[in-house]
C-alpha positions, 0 to 999 in steps of 0.5 A, spaced: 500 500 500 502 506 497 502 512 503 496 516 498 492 508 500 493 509 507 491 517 507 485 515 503 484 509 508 484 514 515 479 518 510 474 513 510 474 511 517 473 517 519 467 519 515 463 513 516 466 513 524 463 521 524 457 519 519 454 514 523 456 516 530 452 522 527 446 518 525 446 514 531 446 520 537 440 524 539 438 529 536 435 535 541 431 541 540 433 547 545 426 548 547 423 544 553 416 541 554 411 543 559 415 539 564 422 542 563 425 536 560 429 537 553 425 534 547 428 529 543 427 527 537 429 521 536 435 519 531 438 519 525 436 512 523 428 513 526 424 519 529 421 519 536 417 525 536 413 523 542 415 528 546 415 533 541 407 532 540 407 533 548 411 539 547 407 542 540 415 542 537 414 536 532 415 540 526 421 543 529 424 535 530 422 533 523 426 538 520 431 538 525 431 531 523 432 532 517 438 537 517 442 531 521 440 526 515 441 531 510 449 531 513 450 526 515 448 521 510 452 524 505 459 523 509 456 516 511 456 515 503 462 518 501 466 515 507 463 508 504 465 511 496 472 511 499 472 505 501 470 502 495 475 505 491 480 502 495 478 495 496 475 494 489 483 494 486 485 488 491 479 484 490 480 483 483 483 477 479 491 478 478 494 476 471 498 470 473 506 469 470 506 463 466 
């Protein structure tokens, strides 16, 4: 493997490590319910709006949300791109010598 390789190959990691974490963590409004409790909106990967509806903030979660998918999809995406790239070139067949 070329330095290039191993750079790239840091790269990916990074972006899917930052991407998924991103998708995985809460997503919170700065308001509060009629509780005082922070409202939640769930995660990247599913919405809760829940206490969202409680609290009369379930457009602010779904955009909210939406800015957080709208992100970290594509640094998701574009980590797995790089590692595609680079995996692709090993797995192919090498012209044997005679």
């Amino acid at each position: 493997m070329t330095a290039r390789q191993i750079v790239a190959g840091a790269v990916a990691a990074t972006l899917l490590t930052v991407g998924l974490l991103a998708l995985r963590w809460p997503v919170y409004l700065s308001d509060f319910d009629p509780w005082g409790i922070q409202v939640k909106c769930g995660s990247g990967f599913s919405a809760d709006l829940v206490q969202a509806t409680f609290a009369g903030r379930t457009e602010h979660c779904q955009r909210a949300l939406a800015v957080r998918r709208m992100w970290a999809i594509p640094v998701t995406l574009l980590g797995w791109l790089i590692v595609v790239v680079l995996v692709l070139p090993l797995l192919r067949p090498q012209n044997a010598a005679p």
